[in-house]
N, C-alpha and C positions, 0 to 999 in steps of 0.2 A: 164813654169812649175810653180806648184804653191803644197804647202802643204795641205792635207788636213785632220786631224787625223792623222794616223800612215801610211799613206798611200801618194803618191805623184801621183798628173795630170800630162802629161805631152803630150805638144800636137807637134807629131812629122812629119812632112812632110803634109802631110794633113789627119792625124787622131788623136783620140785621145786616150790615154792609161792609164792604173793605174798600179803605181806598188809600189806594199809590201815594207816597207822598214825595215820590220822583216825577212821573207823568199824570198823577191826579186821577189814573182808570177808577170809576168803580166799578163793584164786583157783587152781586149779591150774596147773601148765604143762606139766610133761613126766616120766616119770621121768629118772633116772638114769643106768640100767643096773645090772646083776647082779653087775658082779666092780669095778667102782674105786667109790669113794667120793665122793660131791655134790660140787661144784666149782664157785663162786659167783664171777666176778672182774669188778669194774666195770672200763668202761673209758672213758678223757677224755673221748671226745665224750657220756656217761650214760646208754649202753646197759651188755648186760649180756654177758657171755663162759661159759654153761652148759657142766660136762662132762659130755659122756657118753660111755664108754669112752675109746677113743682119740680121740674127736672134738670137739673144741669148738665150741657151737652159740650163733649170735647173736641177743639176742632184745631189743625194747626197752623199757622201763620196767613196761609192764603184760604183760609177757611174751609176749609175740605177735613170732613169728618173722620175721625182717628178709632182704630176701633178698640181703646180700653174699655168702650163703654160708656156708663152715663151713672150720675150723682142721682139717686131721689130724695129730694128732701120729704117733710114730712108736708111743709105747705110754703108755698110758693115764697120764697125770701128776698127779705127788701136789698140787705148788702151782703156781701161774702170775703171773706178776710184767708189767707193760707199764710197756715203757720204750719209748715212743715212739719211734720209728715200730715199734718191735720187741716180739714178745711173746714172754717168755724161760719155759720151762718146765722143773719140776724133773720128771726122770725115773728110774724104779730105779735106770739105771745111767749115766745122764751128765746134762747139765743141754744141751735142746734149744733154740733162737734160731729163730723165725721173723717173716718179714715181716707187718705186720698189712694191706697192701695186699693184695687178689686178685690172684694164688689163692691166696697165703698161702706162698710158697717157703721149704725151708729156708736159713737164710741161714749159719748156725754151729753148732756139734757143740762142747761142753766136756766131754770125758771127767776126770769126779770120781766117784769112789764115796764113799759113805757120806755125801752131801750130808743132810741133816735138815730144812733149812729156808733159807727163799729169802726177803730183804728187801729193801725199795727202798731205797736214801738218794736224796740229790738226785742227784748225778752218778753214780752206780752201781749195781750189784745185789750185796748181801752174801751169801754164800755159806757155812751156819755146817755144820761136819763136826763129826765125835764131838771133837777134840782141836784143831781147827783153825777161822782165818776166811777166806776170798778173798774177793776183790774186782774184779767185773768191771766193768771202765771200757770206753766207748763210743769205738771210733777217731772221732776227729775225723771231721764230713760231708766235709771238701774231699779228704782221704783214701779214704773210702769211694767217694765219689763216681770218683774217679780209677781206685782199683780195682775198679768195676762196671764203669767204661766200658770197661777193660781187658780186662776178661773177658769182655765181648759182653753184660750183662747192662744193656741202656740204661733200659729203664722203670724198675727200683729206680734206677737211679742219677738219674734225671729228678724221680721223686719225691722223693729223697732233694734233690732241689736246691729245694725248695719249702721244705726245712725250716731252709734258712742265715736268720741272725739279717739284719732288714731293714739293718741300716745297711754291709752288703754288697752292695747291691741292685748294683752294678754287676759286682760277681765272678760273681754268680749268674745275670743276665744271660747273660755273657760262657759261663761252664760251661754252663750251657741251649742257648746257639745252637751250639757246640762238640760236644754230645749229638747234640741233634739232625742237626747235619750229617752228624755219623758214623754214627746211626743211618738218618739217611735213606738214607745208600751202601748201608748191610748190606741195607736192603729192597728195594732199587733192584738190588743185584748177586743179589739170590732174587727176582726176578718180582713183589714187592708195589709196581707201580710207582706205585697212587693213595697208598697210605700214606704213601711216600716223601715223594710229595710233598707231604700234612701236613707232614712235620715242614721239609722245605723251606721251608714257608710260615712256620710258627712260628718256624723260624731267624730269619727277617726276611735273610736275604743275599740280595745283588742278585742279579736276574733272570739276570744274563749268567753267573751260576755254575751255574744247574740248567740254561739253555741249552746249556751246553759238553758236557751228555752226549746233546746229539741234535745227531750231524755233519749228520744231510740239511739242517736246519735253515737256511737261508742268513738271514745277518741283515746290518743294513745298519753300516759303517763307523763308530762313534764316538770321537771327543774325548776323553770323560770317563778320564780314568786314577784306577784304582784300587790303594789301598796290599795289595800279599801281602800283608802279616803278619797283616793283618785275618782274610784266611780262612787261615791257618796255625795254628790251633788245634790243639795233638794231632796235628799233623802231617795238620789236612785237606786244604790242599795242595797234598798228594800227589795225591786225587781230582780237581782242575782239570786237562785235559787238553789245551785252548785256551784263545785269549784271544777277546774279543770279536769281532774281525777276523778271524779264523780259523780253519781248522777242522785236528786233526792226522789223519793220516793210521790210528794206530795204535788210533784212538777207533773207526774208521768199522765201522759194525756191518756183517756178513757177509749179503751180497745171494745173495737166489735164484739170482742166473746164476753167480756162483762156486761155487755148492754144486754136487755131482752129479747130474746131470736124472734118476739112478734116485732118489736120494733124496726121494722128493714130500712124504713125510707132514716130514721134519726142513724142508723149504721153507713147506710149510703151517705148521707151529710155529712159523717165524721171522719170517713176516710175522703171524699173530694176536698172537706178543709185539711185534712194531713197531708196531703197531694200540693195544696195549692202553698203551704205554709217550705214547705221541702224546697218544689219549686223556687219560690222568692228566696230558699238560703242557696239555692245553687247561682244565680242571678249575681246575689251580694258574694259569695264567694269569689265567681270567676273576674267577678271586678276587684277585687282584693288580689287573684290569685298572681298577676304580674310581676309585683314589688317585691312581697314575700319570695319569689321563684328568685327574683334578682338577687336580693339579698342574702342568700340562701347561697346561691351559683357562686358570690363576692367571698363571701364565709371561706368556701369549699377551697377556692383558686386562693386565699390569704394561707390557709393550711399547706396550700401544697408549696407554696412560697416559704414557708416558716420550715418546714422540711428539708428543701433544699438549703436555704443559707446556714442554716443554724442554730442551735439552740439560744444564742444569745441575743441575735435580731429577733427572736420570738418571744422572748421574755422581754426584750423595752418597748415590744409592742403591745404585750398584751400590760404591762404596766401602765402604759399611757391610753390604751382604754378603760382599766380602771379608775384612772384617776377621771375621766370623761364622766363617771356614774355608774358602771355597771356594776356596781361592787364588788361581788367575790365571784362573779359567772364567767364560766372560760367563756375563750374566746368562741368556742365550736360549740357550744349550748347554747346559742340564740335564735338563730334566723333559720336555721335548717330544723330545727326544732319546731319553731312555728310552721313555718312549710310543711311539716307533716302530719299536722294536726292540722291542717287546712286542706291538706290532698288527700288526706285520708275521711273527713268528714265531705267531702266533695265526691269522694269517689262513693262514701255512701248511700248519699243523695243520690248519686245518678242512677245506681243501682233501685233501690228501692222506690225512684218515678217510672223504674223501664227504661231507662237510656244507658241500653248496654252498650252501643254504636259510641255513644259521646262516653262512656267510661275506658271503653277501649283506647277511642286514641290519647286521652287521659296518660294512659301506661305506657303508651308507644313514644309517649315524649317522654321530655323532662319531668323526674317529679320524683316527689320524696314521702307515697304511700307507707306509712307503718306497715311493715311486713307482716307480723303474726296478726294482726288485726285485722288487717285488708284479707290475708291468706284463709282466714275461719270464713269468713263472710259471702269470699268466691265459692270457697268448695262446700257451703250448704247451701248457696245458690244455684251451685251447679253451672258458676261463670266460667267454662273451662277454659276457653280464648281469653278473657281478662286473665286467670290465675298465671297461665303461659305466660302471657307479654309481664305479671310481676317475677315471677321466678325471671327471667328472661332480664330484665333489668335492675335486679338484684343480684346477676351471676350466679343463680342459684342453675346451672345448667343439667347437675344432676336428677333434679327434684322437677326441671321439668321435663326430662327425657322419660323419666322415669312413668310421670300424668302421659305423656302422649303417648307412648308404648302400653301405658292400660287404656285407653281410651282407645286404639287402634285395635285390642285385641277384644273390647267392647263391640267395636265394627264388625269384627269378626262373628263373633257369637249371634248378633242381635241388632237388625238393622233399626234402633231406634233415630229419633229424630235428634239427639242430643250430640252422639255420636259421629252424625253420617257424614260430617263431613270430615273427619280426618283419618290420614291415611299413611299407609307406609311412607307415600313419597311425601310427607309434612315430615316425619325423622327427618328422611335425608336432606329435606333444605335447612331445618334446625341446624344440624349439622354441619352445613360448606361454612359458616361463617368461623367454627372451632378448631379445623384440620389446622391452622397454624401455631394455636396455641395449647389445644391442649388432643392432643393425636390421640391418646392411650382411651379418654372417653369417647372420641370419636370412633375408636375402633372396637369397642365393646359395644355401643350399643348401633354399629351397624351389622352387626352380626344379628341381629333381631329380624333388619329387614333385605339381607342380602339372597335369601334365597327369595323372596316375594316381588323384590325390585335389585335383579343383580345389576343390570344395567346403569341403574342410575347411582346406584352403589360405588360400583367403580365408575364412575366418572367423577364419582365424589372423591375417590381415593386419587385417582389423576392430578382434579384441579385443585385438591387441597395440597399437591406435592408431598403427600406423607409417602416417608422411604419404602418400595418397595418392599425388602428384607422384613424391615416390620412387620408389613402389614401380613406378609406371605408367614412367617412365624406368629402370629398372632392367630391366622386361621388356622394353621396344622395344631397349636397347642388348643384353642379352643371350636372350631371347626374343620377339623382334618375333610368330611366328601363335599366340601365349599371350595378347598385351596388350588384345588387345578383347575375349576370353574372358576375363580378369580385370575389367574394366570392365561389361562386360554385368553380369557375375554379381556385381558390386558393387555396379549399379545398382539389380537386383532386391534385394537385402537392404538397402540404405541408401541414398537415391538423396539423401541432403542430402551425405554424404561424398564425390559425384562435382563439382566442380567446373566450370564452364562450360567451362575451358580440355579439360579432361578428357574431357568429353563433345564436344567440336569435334572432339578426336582422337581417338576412338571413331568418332564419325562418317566422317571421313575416312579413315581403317583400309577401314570398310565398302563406300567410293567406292571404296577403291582395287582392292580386290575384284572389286568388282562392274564398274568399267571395264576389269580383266584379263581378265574372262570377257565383255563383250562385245568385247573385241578381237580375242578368238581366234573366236569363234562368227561374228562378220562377216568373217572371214579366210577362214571356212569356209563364209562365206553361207546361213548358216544361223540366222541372228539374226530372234528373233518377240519383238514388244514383249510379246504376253503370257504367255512365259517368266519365273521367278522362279525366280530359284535362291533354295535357304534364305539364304547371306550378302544378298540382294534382298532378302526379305522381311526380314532383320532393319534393314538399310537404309532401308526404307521404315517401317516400325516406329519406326525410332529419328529418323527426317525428322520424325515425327507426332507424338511424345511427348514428345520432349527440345528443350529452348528455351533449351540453352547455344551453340550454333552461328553461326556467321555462313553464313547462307545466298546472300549474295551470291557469298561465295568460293568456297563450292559449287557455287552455276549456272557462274560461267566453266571450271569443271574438267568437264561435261558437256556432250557432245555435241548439236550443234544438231539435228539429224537423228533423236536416238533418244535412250532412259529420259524420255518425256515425261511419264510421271509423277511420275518425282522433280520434272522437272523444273516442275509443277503444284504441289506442293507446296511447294517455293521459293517459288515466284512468290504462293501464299497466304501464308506468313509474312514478303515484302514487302509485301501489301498489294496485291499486283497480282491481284485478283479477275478481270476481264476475263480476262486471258491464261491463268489458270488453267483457268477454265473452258472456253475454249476450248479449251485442249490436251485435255478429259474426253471432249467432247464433237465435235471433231471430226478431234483424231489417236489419239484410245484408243475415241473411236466407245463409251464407254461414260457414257452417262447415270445410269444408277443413281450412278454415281464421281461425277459434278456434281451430285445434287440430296445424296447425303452430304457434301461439301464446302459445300453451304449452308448445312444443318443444323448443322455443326459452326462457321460462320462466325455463323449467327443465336444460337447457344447457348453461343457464347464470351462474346456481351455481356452483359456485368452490368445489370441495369436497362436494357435498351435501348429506345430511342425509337421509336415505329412506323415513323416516316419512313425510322430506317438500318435499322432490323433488316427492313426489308422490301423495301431497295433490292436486297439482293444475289440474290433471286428475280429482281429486273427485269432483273437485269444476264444472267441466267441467259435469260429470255424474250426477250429481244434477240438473245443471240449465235442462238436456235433460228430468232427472224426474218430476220438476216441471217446467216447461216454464211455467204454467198460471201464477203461483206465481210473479216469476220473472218478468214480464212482469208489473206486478200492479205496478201501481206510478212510473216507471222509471223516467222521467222526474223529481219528486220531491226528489229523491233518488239524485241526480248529483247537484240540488240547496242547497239540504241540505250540500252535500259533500264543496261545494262551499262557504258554508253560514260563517260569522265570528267568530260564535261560534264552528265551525269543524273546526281544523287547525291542530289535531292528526290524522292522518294518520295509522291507525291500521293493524298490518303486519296479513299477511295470519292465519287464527288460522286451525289449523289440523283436521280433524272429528276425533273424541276420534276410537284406534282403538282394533281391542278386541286382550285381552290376551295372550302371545304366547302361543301354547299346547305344543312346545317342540318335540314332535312325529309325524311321519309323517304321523302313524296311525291317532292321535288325530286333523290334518289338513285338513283329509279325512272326518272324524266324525262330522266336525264342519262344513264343505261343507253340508253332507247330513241333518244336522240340521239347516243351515241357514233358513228354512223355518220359525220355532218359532221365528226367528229376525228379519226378515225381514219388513219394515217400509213401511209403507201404504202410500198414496198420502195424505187421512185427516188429517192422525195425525202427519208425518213427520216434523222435525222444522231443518233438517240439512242445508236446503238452506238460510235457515235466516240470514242475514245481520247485523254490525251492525249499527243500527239506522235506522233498517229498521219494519215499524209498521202498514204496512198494509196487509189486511186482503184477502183472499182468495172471490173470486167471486165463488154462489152457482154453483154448473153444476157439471157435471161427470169430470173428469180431463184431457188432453190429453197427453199421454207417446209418446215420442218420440223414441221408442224402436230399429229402424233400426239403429238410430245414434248413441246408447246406445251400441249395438252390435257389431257394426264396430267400436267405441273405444276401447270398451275391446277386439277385435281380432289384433286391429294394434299397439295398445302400453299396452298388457300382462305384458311386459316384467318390467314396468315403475310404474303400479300400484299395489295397494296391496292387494291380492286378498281376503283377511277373510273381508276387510272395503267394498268392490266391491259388493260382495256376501251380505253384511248385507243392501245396501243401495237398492237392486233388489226388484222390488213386487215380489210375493208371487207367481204371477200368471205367470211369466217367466219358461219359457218349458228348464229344460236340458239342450236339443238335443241344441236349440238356444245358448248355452254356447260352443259347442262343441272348436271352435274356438278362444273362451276366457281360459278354463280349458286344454284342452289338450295338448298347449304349456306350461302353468306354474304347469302343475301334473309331463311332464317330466320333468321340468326344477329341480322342486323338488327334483324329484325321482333321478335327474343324482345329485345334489348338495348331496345326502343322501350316495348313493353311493362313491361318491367324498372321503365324510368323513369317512365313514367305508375305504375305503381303505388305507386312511391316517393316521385313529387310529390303522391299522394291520400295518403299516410301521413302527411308531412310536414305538409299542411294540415291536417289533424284535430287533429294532433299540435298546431297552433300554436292553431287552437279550442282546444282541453283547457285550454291554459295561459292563453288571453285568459279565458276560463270559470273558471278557478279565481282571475284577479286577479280579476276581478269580486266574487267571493264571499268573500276575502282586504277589497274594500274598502269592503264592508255592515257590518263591526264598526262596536261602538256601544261608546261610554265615556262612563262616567257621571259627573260634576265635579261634587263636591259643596262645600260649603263647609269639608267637613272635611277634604278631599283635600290628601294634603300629599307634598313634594316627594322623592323617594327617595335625592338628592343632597345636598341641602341644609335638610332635614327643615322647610321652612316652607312653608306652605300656597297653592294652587297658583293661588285666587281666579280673577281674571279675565285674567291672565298667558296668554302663548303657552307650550300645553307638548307635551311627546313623548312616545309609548306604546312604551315596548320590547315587541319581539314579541311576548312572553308574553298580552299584552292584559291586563297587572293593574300591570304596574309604570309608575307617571308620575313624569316630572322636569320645572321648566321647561326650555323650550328653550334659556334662557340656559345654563343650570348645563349642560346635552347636551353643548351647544358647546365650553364651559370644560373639560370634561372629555374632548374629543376631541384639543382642545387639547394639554391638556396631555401626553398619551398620546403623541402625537405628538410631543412636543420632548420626552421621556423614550427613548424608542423612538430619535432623534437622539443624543443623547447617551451610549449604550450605544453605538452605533455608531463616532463619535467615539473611544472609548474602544478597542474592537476594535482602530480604524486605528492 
């Protein structure tokens, strides 16, 4: 029987039982067996060690089977003694040693006979025979330990190193990482390459040692010198096969093309173990890769810290990590060093298992890949997504615009699959992230992709805020038939970021166009003013819309003879209405063109005054009275305008108009009398110009009278009809007015109306109000002798007094006053105070 917690084993006849030794319950648990004897042994940790035959069964306190397993001896045993880590049993014919770790190996064989009985002391196991005592004493652990490792037996010897006394912590240490690296070769030279590299990891030995058994591995050049004797444990070693920098020849594992091409299936084996061995270093790497990153990041941020304070806080620090051990290594040769001979051997691996997906996001982080290393590797891979995200986080911005603009024009030639997927619009998101810092790259190599995606070009150029002027000078000296395709399309998405100067030279882009292509078409005599080519209309378009130009500088660069309606158009945003409408109406011979030019001339003015907003109809009715006139000298009329001594710009002048009558009778009156006013084609001078001095050619005149009609029928409303009526020959019919007078007689007659009804409102309106003072001054107050003051609370008698509106409150009129008074110089003196 044996105790175990509050509870006692007890193995009776051939079973075994628990029982309570608070309430006395038993409990069964198991038998026996048939031929050895109950076998009860606690053990340290307060389970319990059941035998049954040859077998020892674990079970814990309340007997419920544990699953480490089960002890087999070799033959069923009489006692069992545990002496940690070991459980030592008495057998018929020799006394057996087993490990108490799974699976329970034998560890020792003591051939005694006639043993009787087996006792613990503190350091040994007493051993009593018929006539005799032994004494087995436990080899020392650092012993044991040495000959496990010896013997290929590394886990007993690993556990066995768990059980050295703590204030060895550094020997134990030292034997663990010594274990482990030996054992990691044994696993590593049999195929268990992930195992291995556990115990690699748990070694804690530097990266550049489990490197050295993968030659393909190219790694980058380092500094840091490390002491052999550190890994010389046990003669490890011996397994270093390179040094960081290089690779031996005798390491390099056996390539498919040296094997023999019948051999396929030993080729196929050699590359699944080169696959599986990569694998297990990617594993052990990204478990390493944390600390390294960390310390690396710590490095970086100590640097930028020793930068700003000064060189003298960075010298007693990097003194006092000298003195710590690192002996003559800067401070910035350490950690960032390793980091990239970790991310660079990492980024190999992943490449050459196929995990271009997990190398990628690899570079899209953090990380400190050797550039010329990593960079040869990508571009004979042909990783062009990896190569990008390195250049990309190396700042290398040139060298990758450079790969994506041939890879783009790769797409272009030749839809292969390498290729397909990038495209003009991958520049321009490369790109939005550089517009702040570095414009001048951003704007050379959108010029690549601005005529393929201008759209997204300029929006690049928008949201990157790079200076218009720039970017607009950047395209005339490198792409001049891009720069007003840039500016248009700038216009339309933000037309406050265009500039006046901007738009002048937009404009002039468009002239310049547009006079190449009538150069050639007159070359070819074939020039019609009502051809428009699309660059014309956009021309014309941007003549009408945009108001950053000097349009004078425009008219001298166009031809006297031809584009007369640009050149209309000028001459409206000088202010030369006359000449404009002239050129509509009788070198474009198109009228609808001049009465839209009015329109947009009357509905430009803000609040405008009948008198202007209705002169530029007149001006329009003149030229259709006299076209001979106007037609003389045009050409020198627009040189003089031009000329350096006209630099006064003369605004519109009114034709003087006749007096108002006041009556609607006297408006009628002066209708049927416009005949006596009415101005002849000889002697009329209303169309006269100023600086204009030429002379009428003899002939009868010709009146443009349809177009004269159809003015005054479609904008009645606009002009003014006594000036209209005076400016008509004489010889104009009525009836032909019908269309002109009949809307503005009613408009009249309903305005006249209007007003009488509004001066009958108004007068009723002022009855009501004389009718209600009246009735406002029938109140009656009643003064009695008791009436007393509201002010001055004394009786109101025969005094002057005042009725507040209410018609119940009275004050004298003194006390009113006094009190209005005073209100009044209170009301001052708050003011006063303000000031």
């Amino acid at each position: 029987m044996c105790w175990c917690g509050e509870n006692i084993c007890l193995g009776i006849r051939r079973e075994y039982v628990i029982l309570n030794a608070t309430n006395g319950a038993l409990s069964e648990v198991f038998t026996s067996g048939r031929l050895a004897p109950p076998l009860v042994v606690s053990l340290p940790s307060g389970e319990l060690l059941l035998g049954k035959e040859n077998i020892g069964v674990f079970v814990d306190q309340n007997g419920k089977l544990l699953p480490e397993g089960r002890i087999c001896w070799s033959e069923a045993p009489l006692e069992v003694v545990i002496q940690k880590p070991y459980a030592i049993a008495l057998l018929p014919r020799f006394v057996e040693i087993r490990s108490l770790r799974a699976p329970y190996p034998l560890i020792q064989t003591v051939v005694l006979r006639n043993v009787r009985h087996l006792c613990q002391s503190n350091d040994s196991v007493i051993l009593a025979l018929d006539n005799s005592i032994h004494g087995l004493y436990p080899v020392p652990l650092g012993a044991q330990i040495v000959q496990l490792t010896a013997s290929g037996n590394f886990e007993e010897a690993l556990s066995l190193c768990k059980l050295l006394p703590p204030e060895d912590s550094s020997l134990r240490a030292a034997k663990e990482g010594s274990i482990h690296i030996r054992y990691a070769h044994y696993l590593f030279d049999n195929g268990s390459y992930e195992e291995a590299m556990e115990h690699f990891l748990a070694s804690q030995i530097e990266i550049t040692y489990v490197l050295s058994l993968y030659p393909s591995i190219i790694l980058p050049k380092t500094t840091i010198v490390y002491d052999p004797e550190k890994l010389d444990i046990y003669g490890d070693a011996s397994y270093l096969s390179r040094a960081s920098s290089g690779v031996s020849d005798d390491m390099e594992p056996s390539s498919t093309s040296h094997m023999p091409e019948s051999d396929e299936n030993a080729a196929l084996e050699s590359k699944k173990m080169n696959h599986n061995m990569l694998m297990a270093l990617i594993k052990y790497l990204q478990k390493k890769r944390f600390s390294f990153i960390e310390k690396a990041t710590a490095e970086g941020t100590e640097e930028v810290v020793f930068d700003a304070v000064g060189d003298n806080f960075a010298s007693y620090n990097r003194l006092k990590k000298t003195n710590k051990g690192r002996g003559n290594v800067p401070v910035s040769s350490g950690a960032r060093e390793m980091a990239s001979m970790l991310d660079t051997a990492l980024l190999e691996a992943l490449l050459l298992t196929g995990q271009s997906s997990v190398a990628l996001e690899l570079l899209r982080g953090v990380n400190y890949c050797d550039l010329k290393i990593c960079e040869e590797i990508l571009r004979k891979g042909n990783h062009h997504v990896a190569l990008l995200e390195l250049y990309k986080h190396n700042s290398l911005h040139r060298e990758a615009l450079e790969l994506l603009h041939k890879l783009v024009d790769e797409l272009k030639s030749s839809q292969s699959e390498i290729t397909q997927r990038f495209k003009p619009e991958d520049i321009v998101e490369y790109l939005k992230p550089l517009c702040g810092t570095d414009p001048i790259l951003v704007l050379e190599f959108s010029m690549l992709v601005l005529e393929s995606c201008p759209s997204q070009t300029i929006d690049l150029f928008l949201s990157g805020n790079i200076p218009a002027d720039m970017v607009s000078s950047y395209l005339k000296k490198h792409s001049p038939n891009m720069q007003a395709r840039y500016l248009e399309l700038m216009l339309a998405m933000n037309e406050n970021a265009v500039s006046g100067n901007l738009q002048n030279e937009m404009v002039h882009i468009y002239l310049s166009e547009v006079l190449d292509w009538h150069a050639d078409l007159s070359a070819q005599q074939k020039w019609d003013e009502k051809d428009h080519s699309p660059t014309r209309k956009k021309l014309l378009t941007a003549l009408e819309s945009i108001a950053g130009y000097n349009p004078e500088a425009l008219l001298k660069r166009l031809p006297p003879d031809a584009l007369y309606e640009e050149h209309a158009i000028l001459l409206g945003k000088m202010n030369r209405h006359e000449l404009a409408l002239s050129l509509y109406v009788l070198k474009l011979n198109a009228p609808e063109l001049a009465l839209s030019y009015c329109d947009r001339v009357y509905e430009s003015m803000h609040q405008p005054s009948a008198k202007n907003s209705s002169n530029i109809y007149l001006v329009l009715l003149q030229i259709y009275l006299n076209p001979r006139r106007t037609t003389a000298g045009f050409e020198n009329r627009i040189t003089n305008l031009l000329s350096p001594q006209n630099k006064t710009i003369p605004k519109l002048t009114p034709t003087p108009s006749i007096k108002s009558r006041g009556r609607g009778s006297k408006k009628i009156a002066a209708i049927e009398g416009a005949e006596d006013t009415k101005v002849s084609l000889s002697s009329t001078d209303s169309g006269r110009s100023d600086g204009d001095a030429d002379e009428y050619n003899d002939g009868s005149p010709t009146i443009m009278l349809d177009e004269i009609l159809d003015l005054l029928s479609r904008r009645w409303d606009r002009i003014n009809g006594a000036q209209a009526l005076k400016l008509l020959p004489k010889e104009t019919k009525l009836q032909d007015l019908l269309s002109f007078l009949g809307p503005l007689l009613r408009k009249s007659s309903e305005m006249y109306r209007n007003c009488s009804v509004i001066k009958s409102l108004r007068q009723s309106e002022n009855l009501q109000v004389k009718d209600e003072l009246y009735s406002q001054r029938k109140e009656v107050v009643k003064i009695t002798g008791d009436s007393m003051c509201s002010l001055c609370h004394k009786k109101i008698g025969t005094s002057v007094f005042a009725v507040y509106p209410n018609g119940s409150t009275l004050v004298h009129f003194v006390c009113f006053r006094d009190s209005q008074n005073m209100k009044a110089v209170g009301k001052g003196s708050q003011l006063r105070k303000r000031l």
